[in-house]
C-alpha positions as CSV (number, residue, x, y, z in Angstrom):
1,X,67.4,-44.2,107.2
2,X,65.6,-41.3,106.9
3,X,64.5,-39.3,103.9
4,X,63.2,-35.6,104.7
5,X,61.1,-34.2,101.7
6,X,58.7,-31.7,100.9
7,X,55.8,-34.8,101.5
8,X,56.7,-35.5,104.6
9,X,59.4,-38.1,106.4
10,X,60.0,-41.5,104.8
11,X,61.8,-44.6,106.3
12,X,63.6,-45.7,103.5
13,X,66.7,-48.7,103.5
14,X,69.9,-47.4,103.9
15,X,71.2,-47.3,100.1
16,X,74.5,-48.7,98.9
17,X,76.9,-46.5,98.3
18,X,75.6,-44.9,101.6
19,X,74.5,-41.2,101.1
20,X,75.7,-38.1,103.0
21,X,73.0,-35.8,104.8
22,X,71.8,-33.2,102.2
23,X,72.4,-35.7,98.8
24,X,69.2,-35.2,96.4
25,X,67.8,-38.9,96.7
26,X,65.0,-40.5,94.3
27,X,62.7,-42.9,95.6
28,X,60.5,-45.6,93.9
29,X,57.8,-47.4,95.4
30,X,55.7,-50.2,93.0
31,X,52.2,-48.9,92.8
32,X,50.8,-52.4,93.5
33,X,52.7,-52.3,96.8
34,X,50.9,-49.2,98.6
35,X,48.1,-49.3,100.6
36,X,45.1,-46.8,100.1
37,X,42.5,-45.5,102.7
38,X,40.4,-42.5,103.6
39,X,41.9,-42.6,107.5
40,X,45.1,-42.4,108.8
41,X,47.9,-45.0,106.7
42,X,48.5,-48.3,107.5
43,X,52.6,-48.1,107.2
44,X,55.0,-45.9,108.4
45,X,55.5,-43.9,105.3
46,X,52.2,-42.2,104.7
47,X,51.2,-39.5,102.3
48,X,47.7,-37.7,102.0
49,X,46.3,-36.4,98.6
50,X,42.9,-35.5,96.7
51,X,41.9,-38.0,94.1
52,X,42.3,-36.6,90.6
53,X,40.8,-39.5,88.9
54,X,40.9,-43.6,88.8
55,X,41.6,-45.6,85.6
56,X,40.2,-49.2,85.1
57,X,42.2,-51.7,83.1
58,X,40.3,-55.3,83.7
59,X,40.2,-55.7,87.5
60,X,43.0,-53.1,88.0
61,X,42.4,-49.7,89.1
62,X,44.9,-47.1,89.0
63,X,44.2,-44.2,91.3
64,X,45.8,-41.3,90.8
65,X,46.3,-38.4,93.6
66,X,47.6,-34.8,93.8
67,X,49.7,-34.6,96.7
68,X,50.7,-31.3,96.1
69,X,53.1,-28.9,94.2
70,X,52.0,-30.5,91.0
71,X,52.7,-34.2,92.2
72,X,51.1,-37.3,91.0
73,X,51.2,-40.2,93.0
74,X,50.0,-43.7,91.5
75,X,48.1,-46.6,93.5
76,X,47.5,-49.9,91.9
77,X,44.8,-52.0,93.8
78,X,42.3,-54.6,92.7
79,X,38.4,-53.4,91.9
80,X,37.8,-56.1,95.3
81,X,40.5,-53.8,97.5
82,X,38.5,-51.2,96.9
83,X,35.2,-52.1,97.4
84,X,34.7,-50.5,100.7
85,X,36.8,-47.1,99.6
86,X,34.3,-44.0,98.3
87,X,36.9,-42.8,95.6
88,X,34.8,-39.9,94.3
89,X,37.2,-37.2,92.4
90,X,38.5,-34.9,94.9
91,X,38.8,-36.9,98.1
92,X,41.3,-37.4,100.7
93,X,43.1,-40.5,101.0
94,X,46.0,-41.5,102.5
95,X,48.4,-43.9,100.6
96,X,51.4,-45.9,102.8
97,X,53.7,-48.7,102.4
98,X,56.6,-50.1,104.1
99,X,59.8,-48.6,104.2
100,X,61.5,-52.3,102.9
101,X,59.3,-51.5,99.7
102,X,61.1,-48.3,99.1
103,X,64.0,-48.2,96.5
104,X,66.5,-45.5,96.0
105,X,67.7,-45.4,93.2
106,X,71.3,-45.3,92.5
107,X,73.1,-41.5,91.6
108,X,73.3,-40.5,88.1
C-alpha cells in the first residue's frame, strides 16, 4: 500500500483492519533497521535530511536528522557502518529501509 505524506511516498504493508484512502496513519520504522548514505537510498522508502547532531553510546551511534517542518528522524548504525560516511553537522543524507520494516500502528 501506499502512504502519501508531507516526506514523500512510502510503501508500507497493507495494515489490518485495512484503512480507507484519506485515514491519518502512523508509521514506525526501528532505527537500527534504516540504512544511511550521502547518495541516493538504498530502499524504496527514502527520506533526505541535514544532520542535526550524532550521539555515541559504546559502538552505537544515533544520528539524528531534520527532515523538515520541525521533524526528527533517528538512525541507529554501528561506529564500523559508518566509517566511510562524512557525518559533519549539517549534511545531507539520505535514510531508507524496506517497506516490510514499516509498521502502522493500529487506530486509537
Amino acid at each position: 500500500m501506499t502512504v502519501e505524506t508531507e516526506h514523500g511516498s512510502f510503501q508500507v504493508p497493507m495494515p489490518d483492519p485495512a484503512r480507507t484512502k484519506g485515514n491519518t496513519l502512523e508509521l514506525v520504522v526501528s532505527a537500527d533497521l534504516v540504512a544511511i548514505s550521502d547518495s541516493a537510498g538504498e530502499h524504496d522508502n527514502v527520506v533526505t535530511g541535514e544532520l542535526i547532531s550524532e550521539e555515541f553510546i559504546g559502538s552505537v551511534i544515533t544520528l539524528y536528522l531534520d527532515i523538515g517542518d520541525g521533524t526528527v528522524f533517528r538512525v541507529q548504525k554501528q561506529q564500523h557502518e559508518l566509517d566511510a560516511l562524512d557525518f559533519a553537522a549539517g549534511r545531507r543524507l539520505y535514510a531508507s529501509w524496506r517497506s516490510q520494516d514499516t509498521y502502522v500502528l493500529p487506530p486509537v
